[in-house]
C-alpha positions in Angstrom: 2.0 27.1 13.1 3.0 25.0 16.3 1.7 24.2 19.6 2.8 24.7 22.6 5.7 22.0 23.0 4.9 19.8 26.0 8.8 19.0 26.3 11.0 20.7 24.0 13.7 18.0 24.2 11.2 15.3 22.5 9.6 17.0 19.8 13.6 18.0 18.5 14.3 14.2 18.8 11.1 13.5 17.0 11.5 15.9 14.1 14.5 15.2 12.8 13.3 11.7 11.5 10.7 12.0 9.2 7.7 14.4 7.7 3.9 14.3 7.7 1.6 12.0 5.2 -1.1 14.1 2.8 -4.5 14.9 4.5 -7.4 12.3 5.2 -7.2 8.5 6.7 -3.9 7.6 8.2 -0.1 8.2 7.2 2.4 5.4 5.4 5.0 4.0 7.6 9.2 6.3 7.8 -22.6 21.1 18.0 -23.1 21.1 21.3 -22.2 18.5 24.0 -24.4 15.7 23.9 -26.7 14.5 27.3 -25.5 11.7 29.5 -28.1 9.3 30.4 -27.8 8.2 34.1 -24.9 5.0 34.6 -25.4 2.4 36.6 -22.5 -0.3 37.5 -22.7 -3.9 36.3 -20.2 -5.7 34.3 -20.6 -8.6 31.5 -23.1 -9.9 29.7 -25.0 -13.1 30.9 -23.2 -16.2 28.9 -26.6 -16.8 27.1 -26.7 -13.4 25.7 -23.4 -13.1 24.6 -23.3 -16.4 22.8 -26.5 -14.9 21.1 -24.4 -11.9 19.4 -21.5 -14.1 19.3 -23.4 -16.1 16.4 -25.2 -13.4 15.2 -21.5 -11.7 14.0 -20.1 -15.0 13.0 -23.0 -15.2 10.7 -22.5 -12.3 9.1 -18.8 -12.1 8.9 -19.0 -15.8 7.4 -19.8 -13.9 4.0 -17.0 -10.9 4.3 -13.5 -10.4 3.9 -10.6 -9.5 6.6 -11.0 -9.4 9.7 -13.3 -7.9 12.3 -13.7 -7.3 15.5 -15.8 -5.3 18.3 -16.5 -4.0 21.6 -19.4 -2.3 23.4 -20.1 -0.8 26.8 -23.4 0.3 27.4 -22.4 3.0 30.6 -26.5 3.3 31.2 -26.6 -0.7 32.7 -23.2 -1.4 32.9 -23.0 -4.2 30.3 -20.0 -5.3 28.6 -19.3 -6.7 24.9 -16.2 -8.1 23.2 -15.8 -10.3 20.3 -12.7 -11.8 18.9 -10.1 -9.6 20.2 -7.1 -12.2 20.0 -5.0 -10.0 17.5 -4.3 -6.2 17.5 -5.7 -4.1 14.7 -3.8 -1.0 13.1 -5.7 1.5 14.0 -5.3 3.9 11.1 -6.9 7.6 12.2 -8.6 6.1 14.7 -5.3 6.9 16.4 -6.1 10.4 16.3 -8.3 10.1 18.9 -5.7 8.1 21.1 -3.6 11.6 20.2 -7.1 14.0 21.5 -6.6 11.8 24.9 -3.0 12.7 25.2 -2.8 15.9 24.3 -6.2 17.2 26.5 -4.1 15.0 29.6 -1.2 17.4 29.0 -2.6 20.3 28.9 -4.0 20.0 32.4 -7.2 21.5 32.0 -5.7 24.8 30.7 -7.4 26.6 27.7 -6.2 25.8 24.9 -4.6 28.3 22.4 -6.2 29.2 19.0 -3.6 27.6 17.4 -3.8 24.2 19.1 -7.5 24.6 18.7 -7.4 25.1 15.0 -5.1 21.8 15.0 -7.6 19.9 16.8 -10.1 20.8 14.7 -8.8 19.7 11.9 -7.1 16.4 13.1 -10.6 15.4 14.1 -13.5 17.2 12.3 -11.3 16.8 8.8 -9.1 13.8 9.4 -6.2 16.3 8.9 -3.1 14.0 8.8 0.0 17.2 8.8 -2.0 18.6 12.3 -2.2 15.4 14.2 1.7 14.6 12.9 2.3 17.7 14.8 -0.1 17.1 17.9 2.0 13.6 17.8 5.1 15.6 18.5 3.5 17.9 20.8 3.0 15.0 22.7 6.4 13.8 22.9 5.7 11.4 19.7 5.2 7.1 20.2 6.7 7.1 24.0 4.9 10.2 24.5 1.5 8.2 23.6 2.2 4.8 25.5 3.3 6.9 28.4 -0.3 8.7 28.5 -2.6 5.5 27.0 -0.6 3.7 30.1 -1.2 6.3 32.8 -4.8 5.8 31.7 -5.5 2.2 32.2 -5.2 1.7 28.3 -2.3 -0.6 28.7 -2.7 -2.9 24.8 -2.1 -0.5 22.8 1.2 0.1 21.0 1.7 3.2 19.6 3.8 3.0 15.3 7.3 2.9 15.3 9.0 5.9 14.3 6.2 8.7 13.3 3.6 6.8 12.3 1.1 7.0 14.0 -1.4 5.8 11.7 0.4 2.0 12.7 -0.5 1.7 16.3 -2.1 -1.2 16.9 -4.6 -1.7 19.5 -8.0 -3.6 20.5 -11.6 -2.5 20.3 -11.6 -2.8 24.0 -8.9 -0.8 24.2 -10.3 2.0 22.0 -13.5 1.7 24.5 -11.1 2.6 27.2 -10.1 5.4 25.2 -13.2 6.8 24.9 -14.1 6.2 28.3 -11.4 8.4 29.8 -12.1 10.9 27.1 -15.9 11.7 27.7 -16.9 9.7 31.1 -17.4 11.7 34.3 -15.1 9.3 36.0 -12.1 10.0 33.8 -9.1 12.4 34.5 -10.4 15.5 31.8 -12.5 18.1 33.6 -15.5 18.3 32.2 -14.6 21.3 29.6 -12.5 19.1 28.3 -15.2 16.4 27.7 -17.7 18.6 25.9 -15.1 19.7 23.7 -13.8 16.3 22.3 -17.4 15.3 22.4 -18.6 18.7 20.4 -15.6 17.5 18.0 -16.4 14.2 17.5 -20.1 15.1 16.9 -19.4 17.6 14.2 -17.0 15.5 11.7 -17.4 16.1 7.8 -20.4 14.4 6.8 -18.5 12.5 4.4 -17.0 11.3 7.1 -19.8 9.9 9.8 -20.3 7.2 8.3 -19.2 3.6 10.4 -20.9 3.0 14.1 -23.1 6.1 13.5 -25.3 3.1 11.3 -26.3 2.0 14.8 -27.9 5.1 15.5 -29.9 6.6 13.1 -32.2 8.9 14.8 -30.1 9.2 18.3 -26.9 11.1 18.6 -23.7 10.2 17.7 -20.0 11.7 18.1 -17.1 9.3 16.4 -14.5 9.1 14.5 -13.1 7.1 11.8 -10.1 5.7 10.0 -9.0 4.2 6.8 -6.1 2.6 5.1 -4.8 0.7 2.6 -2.4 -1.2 4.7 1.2 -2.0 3.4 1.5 -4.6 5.6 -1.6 -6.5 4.4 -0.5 -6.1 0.9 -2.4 -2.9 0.3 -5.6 -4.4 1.5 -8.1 -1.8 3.5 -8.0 -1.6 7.2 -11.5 0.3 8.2 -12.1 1.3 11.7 -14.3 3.4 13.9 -14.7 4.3 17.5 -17.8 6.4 19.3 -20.2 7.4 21.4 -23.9 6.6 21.1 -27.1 7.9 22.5 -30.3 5.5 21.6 -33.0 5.3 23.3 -31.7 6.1 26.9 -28.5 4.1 26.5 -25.1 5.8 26.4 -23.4 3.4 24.2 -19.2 3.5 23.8 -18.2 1.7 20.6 -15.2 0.4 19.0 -15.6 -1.9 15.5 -11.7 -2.6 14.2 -11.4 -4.4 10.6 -8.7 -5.2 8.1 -8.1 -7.2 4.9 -11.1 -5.7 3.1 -10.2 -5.6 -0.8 -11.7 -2.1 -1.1 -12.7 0.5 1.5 -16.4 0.2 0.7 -16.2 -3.8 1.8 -14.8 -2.8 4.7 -17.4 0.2 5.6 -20.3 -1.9 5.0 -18.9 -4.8 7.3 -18.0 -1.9 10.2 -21.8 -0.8 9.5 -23.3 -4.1 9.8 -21.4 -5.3 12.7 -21.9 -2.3 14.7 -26.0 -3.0 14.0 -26.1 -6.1 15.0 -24.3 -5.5 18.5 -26.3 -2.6 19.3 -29.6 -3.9 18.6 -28.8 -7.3 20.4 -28.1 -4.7 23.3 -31.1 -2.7 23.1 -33.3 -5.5 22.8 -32.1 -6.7 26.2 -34.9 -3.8 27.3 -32.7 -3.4 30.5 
C-alpha cells in the first residue's frame, strides 16, 4: 500500500536508509466532531494564579521520577499556561500527530484516498508505527516535517535524525501549537479537515485514552499519546500526551511531556496527575 507521494524525489532519498519499527508507541533510532465552545482573546495568566499551579505541580512532582512538563490554552478565555519548558522532550508517538498536521497541509484540502485514509487511521486510532513510517515519507521525511511545523508557527521543534520519528523533540507549548493549527478555526486546514483529525483523535483504542483524558472525565476528549523506553535515557520511559478538552464550556488544548520514569505506569500516572491539577486550577478560575 502507498500514498500518494507528495514529492517523489524525497521519499526515494528517504527509503533507501532504513525500515519501520513494530506497531504501538514510537520507533528505535537507524465519533463525530466535537462542539466548539465560543473563543474569546486574552493571553497569560495573572502572576498570582500562575504561581498558584506553579506550586501546586512542584508539589506533586517533588515525589515522582523524570521529568515533566506542561502547557495549557484554554481557547474559551484566552488564558495561557506553561510550566518548566527549559529542555525539549522526545516526543515519542506524540509525533504522529506532528505527521497528521503535515500531511492534511499537503494535501490541500483534497479528499483523501482510501488508502491514505486507512493509513491515518491506523497511525492515530492504533498507534500504528509501519503507517506513520510511511506517512513520514509521504511527507518528504525530517526536512519534510520541520519545513511544515515551520510554515505553521511551530518553530521548536526538531524533527529525529534519519527516520525516526519517534526522536523529535519538541515542547508542550509547541505541541499546543500543533494542535491549534490542527483543530482551531483560525488555522490553515479547512474545516473538513478539522473534523476529521478531531473524529480521529476522539476514537483511539480504549487502551489507549488514557493520559490528559484524566482531566475530563465526563466532557469530551480527542488525544493522542506516546510511549517509550528511551535509549538515550538508558531505557528509562518517556510518556507523553497531547489533546483537546471540552469541560464545562471550556475548550481546553493540552500538552503534558515526561521522561525518566522507571516504568511506563510511573510515568502515566504522573501525566494523569499533572494534567488534573492544571485543569482544575483553570476551571476554578470560574472565568
Amino acid at each position: 500500500m502507498r500514498v500518494r507521494e507528495f514529492s517523489l524525489f524525497a521519499v526515494l532519498l528517504l527509503v533507501a536508509s532504513g525500515g519501520a519499527a513494530p506497531s504501538g508507541g514510537a520507533p528505535r533510532p537507524a465519533p463525530p466532531a466535537m462542539r466548539m465552545p465560543a473563543v474569546v482573546t486574552r493571553s497569560a495568566l495573572p502572576t498570582g494564579e500562575r504561581r498558584a499551579i506553579d506550586r501546586a505541580l512542584r508539589r506533586y512532582l517533588r515525589e515522582r521520577p523524570g521529568r515533566a512538563a506542561l502547557a495549557v490554552h484554554d481557547r474559551t478565555t484566552g488564558a495561557r499556561y506553561a510550566f518548566r519548558e527549559r529542555a525539549p522532550f522526545l516526543l515519542a508517538s506524540v509525533a504522529k500527530v506532528d505527521i497528521l498536521l503535515a500531511f492534511l497541509l499537503g494535501a490541500h484540502g483534497r479528499r483523501l484516498s482510501g488508502d491514505e485514509r486507512g493509513l491515518i487511521s491506523r497511525m492515530i486510532r492504533n498507534s500504528d508505527n509501519d503507517c506513520a513510517h510511511e506517512l513520514y515519507l509521504a511527507i518528504g521525511g525530517r526536512d519534510g516535517l520541520g519545513r511544515a511545523l515551520r510554515r505553521t508557527g511551530v518553530r521548536h521543534t526538531r524533527p529525529g535524525a534519519g527516520q525516526s520519528w519517534g526522536y523529535t523533540r519538541s515542547s508542550p507549548s509547541d505541541q499546543v501549537r500543533v494542535l491549534e493549527r490542527l483543530t482551531g478555526p483560525g488555522g490553515p486546514l479547512p474545516a473538513r479537515s478539522r473534523r476529521y483529525a478531531l473524529r480521529l483523535m476522539s476514537s483511539v483504542r480504549p487502551e489507549q485514552a488514557w493520559g490528559v483524558s484524566a482531566a475530563a472525565p465526563r466532557g469530551e476528549v480527542a488525544l493522542k499519546n506516546g510511549w517509550l523506553p528511551a535509549e538515550p535515557h538508558g531505557g528509562l520511559w518517556t510518556v507523553n500526551s497531547v489533546g483537546r478538552l471540552v469541560v464545562r464550556g471550556h475548550e481546553l488544548l493540552i500538552a503534558v511531556l515526561s521522561e525518566r520514569s522507571p516504568t511506563m505506569a510511573d510515568g502515566v500516572a504522573t501525566v494523569e496527575r499533572m494534567a488534573r491539577l492544571a485543569v482544575r486550577a483553570l476551571l476554578r478560575r470560574g472565568v
